[in-house]
C-alpha positions in Angstrom: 0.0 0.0 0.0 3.2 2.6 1.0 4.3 1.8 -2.4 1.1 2.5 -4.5 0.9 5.7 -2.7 4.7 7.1 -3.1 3.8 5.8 -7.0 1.1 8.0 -7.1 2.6 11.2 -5.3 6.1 10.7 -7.8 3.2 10.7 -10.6 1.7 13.8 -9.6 5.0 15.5 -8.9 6.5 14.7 -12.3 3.1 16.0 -14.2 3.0 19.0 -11.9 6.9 20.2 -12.6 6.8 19.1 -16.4 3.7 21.4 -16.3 5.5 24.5 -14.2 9.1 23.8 -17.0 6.5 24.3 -19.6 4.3 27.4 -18.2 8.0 29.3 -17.5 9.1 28.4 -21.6 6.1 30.3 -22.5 6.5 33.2 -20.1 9.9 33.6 -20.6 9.5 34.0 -24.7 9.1 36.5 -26.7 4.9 36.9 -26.9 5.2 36.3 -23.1 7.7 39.0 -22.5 6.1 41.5 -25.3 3.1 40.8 -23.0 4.5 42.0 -19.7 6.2 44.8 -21.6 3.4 46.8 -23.1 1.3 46.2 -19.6 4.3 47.5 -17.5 4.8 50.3 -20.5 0.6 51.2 -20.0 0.4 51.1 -16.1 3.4 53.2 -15.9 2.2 55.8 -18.8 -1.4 55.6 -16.3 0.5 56.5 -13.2 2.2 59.3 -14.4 -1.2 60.9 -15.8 -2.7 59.8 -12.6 0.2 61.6 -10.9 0.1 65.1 -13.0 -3.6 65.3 -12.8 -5.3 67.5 -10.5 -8.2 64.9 -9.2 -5.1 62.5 -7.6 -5.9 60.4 -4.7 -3.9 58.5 -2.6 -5.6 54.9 -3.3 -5.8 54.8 -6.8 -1.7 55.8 -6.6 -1.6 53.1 -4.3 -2.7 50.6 -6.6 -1.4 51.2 -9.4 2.2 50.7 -7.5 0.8 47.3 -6.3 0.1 46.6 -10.4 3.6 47.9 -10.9 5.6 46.1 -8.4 5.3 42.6 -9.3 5.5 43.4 -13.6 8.2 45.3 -12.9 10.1 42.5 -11.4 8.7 40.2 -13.6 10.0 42.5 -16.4 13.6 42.9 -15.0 13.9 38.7 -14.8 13.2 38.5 -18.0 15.4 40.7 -19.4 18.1 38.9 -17.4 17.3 35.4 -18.7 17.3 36.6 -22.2 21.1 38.4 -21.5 21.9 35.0 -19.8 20.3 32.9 -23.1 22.4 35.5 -25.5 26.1 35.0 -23.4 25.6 31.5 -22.2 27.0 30.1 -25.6 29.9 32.6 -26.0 30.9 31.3 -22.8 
């Protein structure tokens, strides 16, 4: 019974990290990455119109840093992988 169950867990871990390998390939490529770029590009563009406007509030500043935050860093990983992918084979 121990050995039908550590079967079935290996299973589910194998299917669950070939399906997290796959999900990062398609993040980290190029529609992926276009993706993340033109969102970070328009929430930035929003915040500073949000920022120079006269009706600016607090909250809405607020969230849109919270939108930002995580794109941004999403963003600057990217980047680095694709410098990593370009000087990996020169190395």
């Amino acid at each position: 019974m121990f050995f039908e169950m550590s079967i079935a867990a290996a299973t589910t871990l194998s299917s669950t990290s070939s399906s997290a390998v796959a999900l990062t390939g398609t993040i980290m490529g190029g529609v992926g990455g276009a993706l993340i770029a033109i969102l970070l590009v328009s929430l930035l563009s929003s915040r500073e119109l949000i920022t120079a406007s006269s009706k600016r509030s607090k909250k809405a500043l607020a969230a849109m840093d919270a939108a930002i935050l995580p794109l941004l860093v999403v963003f600057s990983l990217t980047i680095v992988f694709q410098v990593l992918q370009i000087v990996s084979p020169l190395a």
